[in-house]
MOPAC internal coordinates of N, CA, C and O (Angstrom, degrees):
PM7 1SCF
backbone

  N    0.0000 0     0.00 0     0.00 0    0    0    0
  C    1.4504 1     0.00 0     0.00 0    1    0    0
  C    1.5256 1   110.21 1     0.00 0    2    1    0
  O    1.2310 1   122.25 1   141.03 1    3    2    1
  N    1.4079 1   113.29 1   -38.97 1    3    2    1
  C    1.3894 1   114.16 1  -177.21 1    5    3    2
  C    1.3913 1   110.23 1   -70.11 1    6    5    3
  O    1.2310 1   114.98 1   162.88 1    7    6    5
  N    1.6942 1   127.13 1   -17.12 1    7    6    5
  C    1.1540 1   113.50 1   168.27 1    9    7    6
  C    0.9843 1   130.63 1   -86.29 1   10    9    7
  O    1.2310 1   119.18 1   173.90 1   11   10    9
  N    0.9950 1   119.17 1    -6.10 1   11   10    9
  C    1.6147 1   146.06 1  -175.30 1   13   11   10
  C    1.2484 1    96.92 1   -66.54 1   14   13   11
  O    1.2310 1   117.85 1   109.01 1   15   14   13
  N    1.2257 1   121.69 1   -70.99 1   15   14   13
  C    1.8810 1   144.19 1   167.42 1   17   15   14
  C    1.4768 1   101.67 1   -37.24 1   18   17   15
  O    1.2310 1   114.50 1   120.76 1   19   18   17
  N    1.2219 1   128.03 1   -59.24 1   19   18   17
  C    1.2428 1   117.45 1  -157.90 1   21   19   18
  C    1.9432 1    99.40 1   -67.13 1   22   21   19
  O    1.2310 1   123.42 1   114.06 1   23   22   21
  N    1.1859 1   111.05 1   -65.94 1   23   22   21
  C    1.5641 1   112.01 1   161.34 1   25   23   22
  C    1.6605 1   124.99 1    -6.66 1   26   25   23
  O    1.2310 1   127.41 1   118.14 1   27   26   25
  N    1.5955 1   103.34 1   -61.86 1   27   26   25
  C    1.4479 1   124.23 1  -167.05 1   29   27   26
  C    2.0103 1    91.64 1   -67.93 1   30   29   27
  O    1.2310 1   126.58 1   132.92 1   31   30   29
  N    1.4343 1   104.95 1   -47.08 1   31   30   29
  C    1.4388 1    86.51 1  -171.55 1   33   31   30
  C    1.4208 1   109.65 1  -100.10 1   34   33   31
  O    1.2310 1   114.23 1  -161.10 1   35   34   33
  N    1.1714 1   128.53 1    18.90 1   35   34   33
  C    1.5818 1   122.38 1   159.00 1   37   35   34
  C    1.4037 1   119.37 1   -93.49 1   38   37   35
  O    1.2310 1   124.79 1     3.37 1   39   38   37
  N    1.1497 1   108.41 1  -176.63 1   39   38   37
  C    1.7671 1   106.97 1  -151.15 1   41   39   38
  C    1.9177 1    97.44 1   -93.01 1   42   41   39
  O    1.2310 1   125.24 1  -166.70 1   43   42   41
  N    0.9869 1   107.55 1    13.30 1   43   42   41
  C    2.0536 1   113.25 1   165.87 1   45   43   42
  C    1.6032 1   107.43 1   -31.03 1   46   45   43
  O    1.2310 1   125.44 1   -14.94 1   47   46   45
  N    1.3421 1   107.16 1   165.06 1   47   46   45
  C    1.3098 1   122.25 1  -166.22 1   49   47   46
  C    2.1758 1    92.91 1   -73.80 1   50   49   47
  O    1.2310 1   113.96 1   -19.78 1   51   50   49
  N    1.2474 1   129.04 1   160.22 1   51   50   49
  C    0.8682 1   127.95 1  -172.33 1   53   51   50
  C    1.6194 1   108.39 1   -62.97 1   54   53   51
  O    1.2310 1   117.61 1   142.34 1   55   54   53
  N    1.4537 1   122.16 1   -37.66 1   55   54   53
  C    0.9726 1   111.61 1  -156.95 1   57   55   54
  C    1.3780 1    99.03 1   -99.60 1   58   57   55
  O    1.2310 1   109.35 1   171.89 1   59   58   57
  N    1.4710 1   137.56 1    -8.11 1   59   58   57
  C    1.4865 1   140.97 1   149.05 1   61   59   58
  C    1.3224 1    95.80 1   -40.54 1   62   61   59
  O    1.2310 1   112.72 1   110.49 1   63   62   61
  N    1.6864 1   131.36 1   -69.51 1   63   62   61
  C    1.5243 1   134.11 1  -141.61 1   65   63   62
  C    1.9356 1    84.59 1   -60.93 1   66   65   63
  O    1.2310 1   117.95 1   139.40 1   67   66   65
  N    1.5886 1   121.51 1   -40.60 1   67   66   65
  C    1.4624 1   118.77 1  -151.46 1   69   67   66
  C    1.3607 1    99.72 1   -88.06 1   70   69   67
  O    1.2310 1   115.65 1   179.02 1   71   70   69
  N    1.2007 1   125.86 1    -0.98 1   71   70   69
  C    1.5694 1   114.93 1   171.54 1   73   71   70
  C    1.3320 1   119.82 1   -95.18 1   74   73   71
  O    1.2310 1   123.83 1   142.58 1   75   74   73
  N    1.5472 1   110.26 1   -37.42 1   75   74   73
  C    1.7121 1   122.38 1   162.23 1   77   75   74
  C    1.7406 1   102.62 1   -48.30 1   78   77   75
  O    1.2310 1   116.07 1   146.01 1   79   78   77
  N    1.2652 1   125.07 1   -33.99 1   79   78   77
  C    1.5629 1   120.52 1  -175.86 1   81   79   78
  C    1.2472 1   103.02 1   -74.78 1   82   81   79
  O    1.2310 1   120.03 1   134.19 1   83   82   81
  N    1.5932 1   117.55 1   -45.81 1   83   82   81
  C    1.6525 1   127.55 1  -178.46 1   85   83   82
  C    1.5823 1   112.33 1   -48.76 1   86   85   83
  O    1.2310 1   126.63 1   120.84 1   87   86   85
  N    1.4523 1   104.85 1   -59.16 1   87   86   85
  C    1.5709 1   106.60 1   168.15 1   89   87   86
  C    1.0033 1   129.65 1   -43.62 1   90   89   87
  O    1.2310 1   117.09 1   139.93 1   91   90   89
  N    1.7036 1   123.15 1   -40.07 1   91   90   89
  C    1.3464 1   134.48 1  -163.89 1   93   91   90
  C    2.0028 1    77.69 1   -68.29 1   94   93   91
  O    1.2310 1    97.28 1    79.53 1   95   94   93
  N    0.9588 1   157.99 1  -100.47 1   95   94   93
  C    1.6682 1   168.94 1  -151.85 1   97   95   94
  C    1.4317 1    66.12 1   -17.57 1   98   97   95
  O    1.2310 1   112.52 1    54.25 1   99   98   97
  N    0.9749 1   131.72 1  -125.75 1   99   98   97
  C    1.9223 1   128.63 1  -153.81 1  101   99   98
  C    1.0233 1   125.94 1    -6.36 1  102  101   99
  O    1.2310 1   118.01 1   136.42 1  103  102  101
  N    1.8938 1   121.39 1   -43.58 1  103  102  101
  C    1.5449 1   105.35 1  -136.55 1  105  103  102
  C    1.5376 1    92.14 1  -137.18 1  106  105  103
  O    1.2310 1   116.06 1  -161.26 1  107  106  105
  N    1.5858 1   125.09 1    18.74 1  107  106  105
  C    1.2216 1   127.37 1  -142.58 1  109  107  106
  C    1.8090 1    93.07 1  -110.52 1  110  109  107
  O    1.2310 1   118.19 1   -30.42 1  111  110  109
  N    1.1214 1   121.05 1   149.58 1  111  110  109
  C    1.4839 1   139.80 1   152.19 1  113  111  110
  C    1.0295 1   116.15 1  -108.03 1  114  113  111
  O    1.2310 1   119.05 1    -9.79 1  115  114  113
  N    1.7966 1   119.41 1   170.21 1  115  114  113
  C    1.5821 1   106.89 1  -176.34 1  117  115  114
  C    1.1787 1   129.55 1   -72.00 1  118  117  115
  O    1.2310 1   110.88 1  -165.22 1  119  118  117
  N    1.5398 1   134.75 1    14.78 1  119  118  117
  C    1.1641 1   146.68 1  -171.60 1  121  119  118
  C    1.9477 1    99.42 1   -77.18 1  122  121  119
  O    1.2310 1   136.23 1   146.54 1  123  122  121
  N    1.3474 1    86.19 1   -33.46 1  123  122  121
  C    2.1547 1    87.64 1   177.41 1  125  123  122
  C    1.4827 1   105.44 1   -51.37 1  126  125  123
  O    1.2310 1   115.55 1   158.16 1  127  126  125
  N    1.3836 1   126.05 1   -21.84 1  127  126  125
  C    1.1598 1   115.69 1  -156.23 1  129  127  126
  C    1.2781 1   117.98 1   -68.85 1  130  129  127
  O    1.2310 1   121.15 1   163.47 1  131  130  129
  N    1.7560 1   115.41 1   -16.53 1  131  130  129
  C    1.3292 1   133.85 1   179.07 1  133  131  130
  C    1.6125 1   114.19 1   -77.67 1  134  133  131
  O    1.2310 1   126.81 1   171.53 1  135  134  133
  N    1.2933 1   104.51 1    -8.47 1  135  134  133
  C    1.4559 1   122.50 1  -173.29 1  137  135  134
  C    1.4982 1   110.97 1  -105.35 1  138  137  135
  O    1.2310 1   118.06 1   144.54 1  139  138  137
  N    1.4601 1   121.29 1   -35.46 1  139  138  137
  C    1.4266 1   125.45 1   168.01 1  141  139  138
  C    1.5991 1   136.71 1   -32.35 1  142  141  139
  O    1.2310 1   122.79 1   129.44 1  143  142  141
  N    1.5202 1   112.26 1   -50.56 1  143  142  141
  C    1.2319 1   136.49 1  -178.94 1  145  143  142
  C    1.4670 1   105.02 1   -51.31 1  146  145  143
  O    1.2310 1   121.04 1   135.28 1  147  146  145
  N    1.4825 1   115.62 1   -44.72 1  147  146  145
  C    1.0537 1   126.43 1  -163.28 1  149  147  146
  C    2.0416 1   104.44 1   -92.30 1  150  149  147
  O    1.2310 1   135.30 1   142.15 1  151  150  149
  N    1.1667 1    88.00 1   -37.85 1  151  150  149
  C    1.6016 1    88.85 1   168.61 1  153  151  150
  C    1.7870 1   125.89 1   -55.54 1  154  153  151
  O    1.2310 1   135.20 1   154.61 1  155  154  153
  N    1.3429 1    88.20 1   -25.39 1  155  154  153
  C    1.7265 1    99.04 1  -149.95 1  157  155  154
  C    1.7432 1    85.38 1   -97.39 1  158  157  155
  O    1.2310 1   113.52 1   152.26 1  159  158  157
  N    1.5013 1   129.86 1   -27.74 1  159  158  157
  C    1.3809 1   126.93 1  -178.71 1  161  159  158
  C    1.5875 1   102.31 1   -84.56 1  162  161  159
  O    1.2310 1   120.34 1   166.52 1  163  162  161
  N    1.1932 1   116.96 1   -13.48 1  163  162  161
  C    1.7818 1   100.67 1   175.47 1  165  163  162
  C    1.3441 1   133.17 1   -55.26 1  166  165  163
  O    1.2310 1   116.81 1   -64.08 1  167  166  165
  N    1.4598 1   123.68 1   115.92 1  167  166  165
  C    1.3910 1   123.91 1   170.03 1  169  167  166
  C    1.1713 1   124.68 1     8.50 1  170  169  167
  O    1.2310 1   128.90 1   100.11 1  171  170  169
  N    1.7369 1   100.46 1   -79.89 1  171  170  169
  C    1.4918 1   116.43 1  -159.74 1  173  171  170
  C    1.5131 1    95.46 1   -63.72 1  174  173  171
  O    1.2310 1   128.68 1   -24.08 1  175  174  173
  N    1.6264 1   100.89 1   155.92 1  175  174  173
  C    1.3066 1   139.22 1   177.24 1  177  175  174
  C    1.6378 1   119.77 1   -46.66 1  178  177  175
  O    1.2310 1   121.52 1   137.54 1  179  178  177
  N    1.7225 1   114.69 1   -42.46 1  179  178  177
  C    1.4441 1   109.25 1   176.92 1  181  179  178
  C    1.2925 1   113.84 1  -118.25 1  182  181  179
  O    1.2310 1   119.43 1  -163.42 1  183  182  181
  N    1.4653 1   118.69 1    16.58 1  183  182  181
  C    1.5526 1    88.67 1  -179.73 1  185  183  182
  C    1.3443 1   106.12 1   -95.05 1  186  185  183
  O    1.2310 1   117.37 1   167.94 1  187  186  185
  N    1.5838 1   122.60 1   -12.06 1  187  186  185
  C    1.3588 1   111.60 1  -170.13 1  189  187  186
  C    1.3438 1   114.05 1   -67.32 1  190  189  187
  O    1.2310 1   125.66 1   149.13 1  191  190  189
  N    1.6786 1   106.73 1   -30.87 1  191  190  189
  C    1.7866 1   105.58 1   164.14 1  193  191  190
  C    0.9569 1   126.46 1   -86.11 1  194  193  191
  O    1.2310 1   108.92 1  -149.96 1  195  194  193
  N    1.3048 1   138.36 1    30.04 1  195  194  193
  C    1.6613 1   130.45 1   161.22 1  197  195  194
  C    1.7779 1    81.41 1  -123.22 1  198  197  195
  O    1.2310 1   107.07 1   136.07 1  199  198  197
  N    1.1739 1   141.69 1   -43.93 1  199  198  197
  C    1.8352 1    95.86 1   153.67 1  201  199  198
  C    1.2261 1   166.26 1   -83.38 1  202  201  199
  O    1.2310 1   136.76 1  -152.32 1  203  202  201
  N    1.7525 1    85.15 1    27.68 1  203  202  201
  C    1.4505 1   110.14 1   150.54 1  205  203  202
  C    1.5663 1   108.08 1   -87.49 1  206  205  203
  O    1.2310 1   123.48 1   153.83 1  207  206  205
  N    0.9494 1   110.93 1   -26.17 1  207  206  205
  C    1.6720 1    96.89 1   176.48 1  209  207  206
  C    1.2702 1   116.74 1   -66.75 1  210  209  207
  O    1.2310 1   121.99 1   137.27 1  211  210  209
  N    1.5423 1   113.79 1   -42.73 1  211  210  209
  C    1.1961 1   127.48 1  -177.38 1  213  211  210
  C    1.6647 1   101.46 1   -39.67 1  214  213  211
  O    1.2310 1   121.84 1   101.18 1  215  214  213
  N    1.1835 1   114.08 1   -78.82 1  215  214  213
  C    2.0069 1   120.74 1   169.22 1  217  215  214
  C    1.7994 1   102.85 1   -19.98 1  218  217  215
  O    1.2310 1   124.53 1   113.84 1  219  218  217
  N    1.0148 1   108.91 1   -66.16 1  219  218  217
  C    1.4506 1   133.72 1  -150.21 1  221  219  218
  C    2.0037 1    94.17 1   -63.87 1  222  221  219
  O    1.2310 1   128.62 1   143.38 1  223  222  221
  N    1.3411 1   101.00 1   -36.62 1  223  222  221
  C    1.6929 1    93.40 1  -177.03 1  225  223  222
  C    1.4699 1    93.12 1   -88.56 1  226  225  223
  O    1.2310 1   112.23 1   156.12 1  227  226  225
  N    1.4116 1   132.25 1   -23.88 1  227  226  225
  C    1.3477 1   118.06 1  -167.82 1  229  227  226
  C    1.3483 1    91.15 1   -86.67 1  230  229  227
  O    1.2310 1   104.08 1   145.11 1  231  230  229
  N    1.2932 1   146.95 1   -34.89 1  231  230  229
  C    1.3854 1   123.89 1  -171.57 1  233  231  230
  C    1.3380 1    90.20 1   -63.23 1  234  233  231
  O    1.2310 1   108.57 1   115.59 1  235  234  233
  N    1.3806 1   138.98 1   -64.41 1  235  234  233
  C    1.2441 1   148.99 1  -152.92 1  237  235  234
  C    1.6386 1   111.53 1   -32.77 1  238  237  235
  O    1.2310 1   128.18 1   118.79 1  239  238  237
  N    1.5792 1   101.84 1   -61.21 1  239  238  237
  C    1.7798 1   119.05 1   160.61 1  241  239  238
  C    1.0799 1   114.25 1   -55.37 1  242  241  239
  O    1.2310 1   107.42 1   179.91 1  243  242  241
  N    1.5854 1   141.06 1    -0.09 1  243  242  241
  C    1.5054 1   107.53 1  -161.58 1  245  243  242
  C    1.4703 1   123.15 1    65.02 1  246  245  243
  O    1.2310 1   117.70 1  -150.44 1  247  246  245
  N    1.3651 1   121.99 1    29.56 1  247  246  245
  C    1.7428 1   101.87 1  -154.16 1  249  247  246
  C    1.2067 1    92.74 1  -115.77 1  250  249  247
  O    1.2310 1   107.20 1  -151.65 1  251  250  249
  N    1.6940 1   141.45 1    28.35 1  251  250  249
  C    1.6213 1   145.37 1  -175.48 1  253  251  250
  C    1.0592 1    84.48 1  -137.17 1  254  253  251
  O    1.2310 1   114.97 1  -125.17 1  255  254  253
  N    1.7982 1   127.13 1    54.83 1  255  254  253
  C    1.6099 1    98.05 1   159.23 1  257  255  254
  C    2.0546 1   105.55 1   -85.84 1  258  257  255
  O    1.2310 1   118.38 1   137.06 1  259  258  257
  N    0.9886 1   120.69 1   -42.94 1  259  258  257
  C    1.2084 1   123.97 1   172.99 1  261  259  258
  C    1.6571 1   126.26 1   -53.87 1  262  261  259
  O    1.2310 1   126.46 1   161.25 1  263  262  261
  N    1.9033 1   105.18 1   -18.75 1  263  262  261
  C    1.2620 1    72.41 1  -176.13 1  265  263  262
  C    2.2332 1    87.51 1  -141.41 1  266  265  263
  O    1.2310 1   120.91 1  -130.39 1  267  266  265
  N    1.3193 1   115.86 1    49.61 1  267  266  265
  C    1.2245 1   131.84 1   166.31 1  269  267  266
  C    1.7104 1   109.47 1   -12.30 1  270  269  267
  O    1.2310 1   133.47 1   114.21 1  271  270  269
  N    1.4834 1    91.57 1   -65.79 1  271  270  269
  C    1.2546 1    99.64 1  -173.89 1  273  271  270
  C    2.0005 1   132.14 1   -58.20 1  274  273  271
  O    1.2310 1   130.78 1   157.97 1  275  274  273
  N    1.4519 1    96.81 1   -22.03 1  275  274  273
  C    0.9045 1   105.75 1   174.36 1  277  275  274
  C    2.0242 1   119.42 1  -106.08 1  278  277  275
  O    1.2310 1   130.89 1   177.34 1  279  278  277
  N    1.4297 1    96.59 1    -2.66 1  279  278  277
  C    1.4271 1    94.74 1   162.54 1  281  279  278
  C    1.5903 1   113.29 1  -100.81 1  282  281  279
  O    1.2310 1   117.12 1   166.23 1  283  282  281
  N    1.4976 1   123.08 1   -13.77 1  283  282  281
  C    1.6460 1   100.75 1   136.24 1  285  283  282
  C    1.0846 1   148.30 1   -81.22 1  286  285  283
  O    1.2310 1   118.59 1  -173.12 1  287  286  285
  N    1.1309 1   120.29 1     6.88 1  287  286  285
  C    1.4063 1   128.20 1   158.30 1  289  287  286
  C    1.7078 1   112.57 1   -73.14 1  290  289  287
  O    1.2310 1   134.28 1   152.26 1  291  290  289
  N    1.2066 1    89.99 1   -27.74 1  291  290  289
  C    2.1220 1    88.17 1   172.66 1  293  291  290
  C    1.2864 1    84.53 1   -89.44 1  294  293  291
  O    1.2310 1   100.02 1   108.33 1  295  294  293
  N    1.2472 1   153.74 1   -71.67 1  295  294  293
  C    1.3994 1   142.12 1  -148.38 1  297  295  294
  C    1.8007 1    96.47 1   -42.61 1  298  297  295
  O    1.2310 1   120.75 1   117.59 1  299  298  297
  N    1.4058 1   116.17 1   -62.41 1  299  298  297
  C    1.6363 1   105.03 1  -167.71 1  301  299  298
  C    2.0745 1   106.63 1   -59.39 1  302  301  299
  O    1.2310 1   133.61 1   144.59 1  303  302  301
  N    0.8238 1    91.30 1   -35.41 1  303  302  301
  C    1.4518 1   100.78 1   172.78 1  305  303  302
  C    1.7706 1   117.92 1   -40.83 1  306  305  303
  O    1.2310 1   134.46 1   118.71 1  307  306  305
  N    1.6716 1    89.63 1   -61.29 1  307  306  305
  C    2.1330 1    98.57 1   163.90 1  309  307  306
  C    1.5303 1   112.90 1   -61.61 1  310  309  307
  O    1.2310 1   120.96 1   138.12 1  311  310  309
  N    1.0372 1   115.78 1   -41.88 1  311  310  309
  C    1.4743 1   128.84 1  -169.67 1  313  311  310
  C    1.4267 1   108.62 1   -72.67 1  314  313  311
  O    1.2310 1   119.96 1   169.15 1  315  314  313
  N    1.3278 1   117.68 1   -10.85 1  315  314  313
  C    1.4540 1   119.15 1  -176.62 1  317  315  314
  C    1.7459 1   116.45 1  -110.55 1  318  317  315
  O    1.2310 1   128.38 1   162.90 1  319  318  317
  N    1.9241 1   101.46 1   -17.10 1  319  318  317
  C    1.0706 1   123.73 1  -161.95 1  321  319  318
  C    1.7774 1   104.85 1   -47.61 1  322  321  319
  O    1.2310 1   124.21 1   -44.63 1  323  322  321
  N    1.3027 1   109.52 1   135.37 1  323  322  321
  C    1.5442 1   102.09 1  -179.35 1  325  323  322
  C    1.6631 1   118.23 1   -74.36 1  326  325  323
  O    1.2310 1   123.94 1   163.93 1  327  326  325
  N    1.3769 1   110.05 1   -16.07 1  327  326  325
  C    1.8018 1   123.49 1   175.13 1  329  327  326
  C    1.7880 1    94.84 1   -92.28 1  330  329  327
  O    1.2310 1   126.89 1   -61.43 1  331  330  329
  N    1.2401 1   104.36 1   118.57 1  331  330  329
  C    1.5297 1   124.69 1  -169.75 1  333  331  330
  C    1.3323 1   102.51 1   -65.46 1  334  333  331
  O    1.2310 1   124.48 1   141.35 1  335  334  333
  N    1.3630 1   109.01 1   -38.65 1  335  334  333
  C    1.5301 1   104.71 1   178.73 1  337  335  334
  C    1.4247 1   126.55 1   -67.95 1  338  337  335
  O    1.2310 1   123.10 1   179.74 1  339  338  337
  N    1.0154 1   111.67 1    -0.26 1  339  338  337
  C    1.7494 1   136.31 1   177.27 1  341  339  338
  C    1.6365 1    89.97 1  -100.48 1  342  341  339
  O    1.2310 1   114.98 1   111.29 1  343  342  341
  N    1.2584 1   127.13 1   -68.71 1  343  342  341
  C    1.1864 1   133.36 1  -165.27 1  345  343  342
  C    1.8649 1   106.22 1   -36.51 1  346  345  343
  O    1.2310 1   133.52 1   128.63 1  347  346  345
  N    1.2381 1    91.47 1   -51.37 1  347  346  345
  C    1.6081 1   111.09 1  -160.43 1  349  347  346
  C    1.2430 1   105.61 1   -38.20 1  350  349  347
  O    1.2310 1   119.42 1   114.59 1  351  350  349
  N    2.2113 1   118.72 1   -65.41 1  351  350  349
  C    0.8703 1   148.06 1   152.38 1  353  351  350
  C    2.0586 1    98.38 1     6.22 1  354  353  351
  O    1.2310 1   107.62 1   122.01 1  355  354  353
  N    0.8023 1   140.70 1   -57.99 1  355  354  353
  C    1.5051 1   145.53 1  -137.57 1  357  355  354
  C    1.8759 1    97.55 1   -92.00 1  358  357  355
  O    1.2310 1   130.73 1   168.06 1  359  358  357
  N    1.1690 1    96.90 1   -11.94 1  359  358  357
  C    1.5965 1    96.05 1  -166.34 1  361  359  358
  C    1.7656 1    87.87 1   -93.01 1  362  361  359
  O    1.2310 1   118.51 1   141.32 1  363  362  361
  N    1.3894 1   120.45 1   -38.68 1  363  362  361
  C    1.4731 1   111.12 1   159.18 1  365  363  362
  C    1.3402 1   149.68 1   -66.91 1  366  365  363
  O    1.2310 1   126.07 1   167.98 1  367  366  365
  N    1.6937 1   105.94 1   -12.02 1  367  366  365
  C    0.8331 1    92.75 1   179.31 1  369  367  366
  C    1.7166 1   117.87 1  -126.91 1  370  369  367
  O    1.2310 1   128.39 1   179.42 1  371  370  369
  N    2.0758 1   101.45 1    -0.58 1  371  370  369
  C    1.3128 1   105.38 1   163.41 1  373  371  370
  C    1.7750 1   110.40 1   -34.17 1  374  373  371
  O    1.2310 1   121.50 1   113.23 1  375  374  373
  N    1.3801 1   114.73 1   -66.77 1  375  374  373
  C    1.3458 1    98.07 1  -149.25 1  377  375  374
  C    2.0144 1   129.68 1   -70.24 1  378  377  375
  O    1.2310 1   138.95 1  -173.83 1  379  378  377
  N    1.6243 1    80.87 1     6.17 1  379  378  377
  C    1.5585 1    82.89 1   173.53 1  381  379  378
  C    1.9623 1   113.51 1   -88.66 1  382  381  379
  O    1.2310 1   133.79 1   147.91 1  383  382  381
  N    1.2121 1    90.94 1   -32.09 1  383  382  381
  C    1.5717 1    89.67 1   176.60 1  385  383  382
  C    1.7665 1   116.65 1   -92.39 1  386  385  383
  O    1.2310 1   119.45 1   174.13 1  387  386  385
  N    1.2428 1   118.65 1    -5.87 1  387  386  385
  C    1.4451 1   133.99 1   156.32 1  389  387  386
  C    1.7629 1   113.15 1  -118.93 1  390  389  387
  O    1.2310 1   129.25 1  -107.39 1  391  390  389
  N    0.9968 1    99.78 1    72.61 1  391  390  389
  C    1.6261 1   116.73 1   177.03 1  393  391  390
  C    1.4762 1   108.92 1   -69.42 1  394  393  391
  O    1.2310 1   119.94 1   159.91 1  395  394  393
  N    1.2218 1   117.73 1   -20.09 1  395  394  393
  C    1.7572 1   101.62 1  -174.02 1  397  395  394
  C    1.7590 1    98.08 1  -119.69 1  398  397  395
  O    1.2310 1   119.45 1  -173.09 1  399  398  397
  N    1.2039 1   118.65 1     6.91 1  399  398  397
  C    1.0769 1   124.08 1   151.78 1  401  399  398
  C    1.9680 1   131.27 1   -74.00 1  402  401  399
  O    1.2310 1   138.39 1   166.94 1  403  402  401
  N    1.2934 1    81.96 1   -13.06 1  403  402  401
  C    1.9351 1   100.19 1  -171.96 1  405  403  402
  C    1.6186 1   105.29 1   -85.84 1  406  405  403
  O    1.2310 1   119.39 1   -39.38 1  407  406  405
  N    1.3128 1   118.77 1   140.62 1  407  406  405
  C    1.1846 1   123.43 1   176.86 1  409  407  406
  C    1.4168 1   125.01 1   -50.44 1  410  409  407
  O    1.2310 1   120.10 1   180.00 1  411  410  409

């Protein structure tokens, strides 16, 4: 995971930095979550949505039981995202981290 990171923030070809993010969706625990914020504000065009996925597979696993609080703080983060297609992301994955909020 840490190489993944190091990739994303070195000066690599754009689509090197977006595959180290792609990987992180496979191989990631909730420790990425400290890494998200920064994923989801990047320029380029796709990485902010594959770290919304990143959230979106960890809600999926269960894998924020320890740190809830800080994978909604990325959830408002997607949900606020100004590229809709990032935005979208939030309607999937509110209801795993607000479970008694879901119909």
């Amino acid at each position: 995971m840490q190489y993944c990171y190091e990739i994303f923030r070195s000066d690599a070809a754009e689509i090197e930095r977006r595959f180290a993010v792609i990987l992180l969706i496979d191989v990631s625990d909730e420790s990425v979550l400290d890494w998200l914020p920064e994923f989801l504000s990047d320029p380029t065009e796709h990485i902010p949505i594959w770290a919304a996925k990143i959230l979106e597979q960890l809600t999926y696993g269960d894998m924020v039981v320890y740190r809830e609080d800080d994978a909604r703080r990325c959830l408002e983060l997607i949900a606020n995202h100004p590229d809709p297609r990032v935005a979208a992301f939030a309607e999937e994955i509110r209801p795993r981290l607000y479970p008694s909020d879901s119909p």
